[in-house]
C-alpha positions in Angstrom: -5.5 -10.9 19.6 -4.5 -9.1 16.3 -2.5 -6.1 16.2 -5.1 -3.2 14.9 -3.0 -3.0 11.8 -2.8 -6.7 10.7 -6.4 -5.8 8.7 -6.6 -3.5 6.1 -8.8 -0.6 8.0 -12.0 0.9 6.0 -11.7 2.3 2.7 -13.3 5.4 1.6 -14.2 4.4 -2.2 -13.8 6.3 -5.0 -17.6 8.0 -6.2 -19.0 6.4 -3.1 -22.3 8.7 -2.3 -21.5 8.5 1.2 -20.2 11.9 3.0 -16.6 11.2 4.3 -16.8 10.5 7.8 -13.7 11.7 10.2 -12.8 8.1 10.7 -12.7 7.6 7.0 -9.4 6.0 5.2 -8.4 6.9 2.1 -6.6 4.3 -0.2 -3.9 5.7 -2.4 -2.4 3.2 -4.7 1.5 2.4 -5.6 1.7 2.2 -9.8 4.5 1.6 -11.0 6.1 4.8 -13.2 5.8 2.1 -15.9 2.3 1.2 -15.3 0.3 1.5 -18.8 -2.6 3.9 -18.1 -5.8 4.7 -20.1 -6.0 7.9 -21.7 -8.9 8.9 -18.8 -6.6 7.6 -16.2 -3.8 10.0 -17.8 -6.1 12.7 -18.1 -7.1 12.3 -14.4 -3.3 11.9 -13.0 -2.3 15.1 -15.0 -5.1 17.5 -13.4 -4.3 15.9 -9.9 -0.7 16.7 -10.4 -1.7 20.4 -11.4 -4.4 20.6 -8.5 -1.5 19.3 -6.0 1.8 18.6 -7.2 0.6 15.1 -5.5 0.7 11.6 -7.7 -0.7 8.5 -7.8 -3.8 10.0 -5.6 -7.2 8.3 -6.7 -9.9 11.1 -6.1 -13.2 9.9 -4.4 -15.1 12.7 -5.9 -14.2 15.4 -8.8 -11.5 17.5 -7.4 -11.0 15.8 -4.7 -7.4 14.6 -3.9 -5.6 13.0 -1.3 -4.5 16.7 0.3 -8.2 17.9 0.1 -9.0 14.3 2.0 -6.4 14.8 4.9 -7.9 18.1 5.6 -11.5 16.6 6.4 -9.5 14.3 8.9 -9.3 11.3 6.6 -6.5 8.8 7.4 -4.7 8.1 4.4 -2.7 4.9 3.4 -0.8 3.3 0.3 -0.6 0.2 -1.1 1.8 -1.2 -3.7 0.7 -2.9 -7.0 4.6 -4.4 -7.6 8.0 -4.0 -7.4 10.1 -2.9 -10.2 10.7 -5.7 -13.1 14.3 -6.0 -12.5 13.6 -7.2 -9.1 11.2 -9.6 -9.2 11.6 -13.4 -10.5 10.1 -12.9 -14.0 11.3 -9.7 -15.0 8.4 -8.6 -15.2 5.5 -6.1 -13.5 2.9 -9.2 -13.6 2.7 -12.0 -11.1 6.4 -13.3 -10.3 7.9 -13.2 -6.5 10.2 -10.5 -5.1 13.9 -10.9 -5.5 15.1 -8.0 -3.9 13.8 -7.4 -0.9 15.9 -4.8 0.9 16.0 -2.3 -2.4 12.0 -2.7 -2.4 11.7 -1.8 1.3 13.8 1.2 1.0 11.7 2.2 -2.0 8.4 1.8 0.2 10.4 3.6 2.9 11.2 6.7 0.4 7.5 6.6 -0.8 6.4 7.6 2.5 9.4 10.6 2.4 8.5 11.7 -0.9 4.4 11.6 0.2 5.4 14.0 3.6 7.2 16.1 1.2 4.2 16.6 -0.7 2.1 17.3 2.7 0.7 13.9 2.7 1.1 12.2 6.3 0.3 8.6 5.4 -1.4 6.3 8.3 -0.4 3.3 6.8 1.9 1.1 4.2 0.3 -1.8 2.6 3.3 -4.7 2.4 1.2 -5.9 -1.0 -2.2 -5.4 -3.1 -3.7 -8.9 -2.9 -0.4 -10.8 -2.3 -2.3 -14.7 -3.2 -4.2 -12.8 -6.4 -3.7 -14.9 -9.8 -3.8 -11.9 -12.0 -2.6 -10.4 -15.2 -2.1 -6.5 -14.2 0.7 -5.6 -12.0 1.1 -7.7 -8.7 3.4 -9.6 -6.9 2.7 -13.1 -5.6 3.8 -13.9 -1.6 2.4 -17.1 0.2 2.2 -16.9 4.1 5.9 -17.9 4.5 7.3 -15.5 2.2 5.4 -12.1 3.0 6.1 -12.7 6.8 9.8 -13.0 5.9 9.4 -9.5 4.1 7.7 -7.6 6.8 9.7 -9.0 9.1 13.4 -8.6 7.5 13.4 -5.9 5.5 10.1 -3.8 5.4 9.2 -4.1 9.0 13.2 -2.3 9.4 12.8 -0.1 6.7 9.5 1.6 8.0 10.9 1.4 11.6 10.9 5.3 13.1 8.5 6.5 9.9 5.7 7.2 12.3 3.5 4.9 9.6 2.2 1.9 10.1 2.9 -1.2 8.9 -0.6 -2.6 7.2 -1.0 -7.2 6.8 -2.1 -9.0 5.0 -3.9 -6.9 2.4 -5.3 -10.3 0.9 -7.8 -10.2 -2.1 -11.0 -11.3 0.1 -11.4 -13.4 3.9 -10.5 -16.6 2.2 -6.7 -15.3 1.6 -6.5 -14.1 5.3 -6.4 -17.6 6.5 -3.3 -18.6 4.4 -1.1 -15.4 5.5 -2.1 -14.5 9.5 -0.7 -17.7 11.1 2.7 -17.5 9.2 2.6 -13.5 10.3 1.6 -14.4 14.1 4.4 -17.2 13.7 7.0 -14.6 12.6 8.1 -12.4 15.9 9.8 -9.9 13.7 6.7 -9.4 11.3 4.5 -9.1 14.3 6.2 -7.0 16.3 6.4 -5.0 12.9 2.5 -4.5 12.5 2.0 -3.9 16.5 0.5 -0.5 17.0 3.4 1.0 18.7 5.2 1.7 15.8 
């Protein structure tokens, strides 16, 4: 049996017509400060920073933040796009593999701070956006092996007492699940890491 938080939960997407639901999720995305942005995304972030002091928040309807979702009873969780440059295998924000795994837990770890200090009470922590995606925006590439390792070593640890969850694999579609759930099950560390008592 999987641990409720080895599958991404529901997402409540952004302009969907649907009402929000009390069960709803919200999905708030990890950019990098470095992240290029359009001018419409820039436009966006800057009212949602002056609506709520509260970034990175992806409204699902005009005005509509991550705050304003919590309130309704939404369960809110994040997901991170990639680690910074200097700690990845490349250098750079696209594609490459995490070198640095302790310093990129603790930043997930201080996410979560920085989100409560904003009045944001995230259900969940993504360990990685599509972690088998071939891609050319900002990601991070993990096969089975590798993100179990994480979890289990260093983010596992790092969220460890946050009251959030731990949320894997977030793979790009069902095919990607297959490659990353037996190497998670196979790791005790990453599995007690996901388990719903923590």
């Amino acid at each position: 049996m999987l641990p409720p938080c080895i599958l991404p939960p529901p997402v409540v997407t952004p302009g969907a017509a649907a009402p929000i639901a009390a069960n709803a999720y919200w999905h708030n995305e990890i950019w990098p400060e470095s992240r290029t942005r359009s001018p419409r995304e820039r436009k966006m972030m800057a009212a949602m920073r002056a609506e709520d002091q509260t970034l990175n928040c992806v409204p699902t309807k005009k005005g509509t933040s991550a705050k304003a979702a919590q309130a309704m009873g939404v369960g809110i969780w994040a997901t991170p796009w990639t680690p910074p440059a200097a700690d990845k295998s490349n250098d750079s924000t696209i594609e490459g593999t995490l070198t640095n795994p302790s310093a990129w837990a603790a930043t997930l770890a201080a996410y979560i701070t920085t989100m409560k200090g904003q009045g944001i009470n995230l259900l969940a922590v993504s360990s990685q956006n599509e972690p088998e995606a071939n891609v050319t925006y900002e990601s991070c590439s993990y096969d089975g092996a590798t993100l179990a390792t994480f979890v289990g070593t260093s983010m596992g640890p790092a969220l460890k007492g946050s009251g959030v969850k731990l949320m894997t694999p977030e793979t790009q579609n069902w095919q990607g699940f297959a490659s990353f759930e037996p190497a998670l099950a196979a790791n005790s560390a990453a599995w007690a890491a996901t388990s719903p008592s923590e």
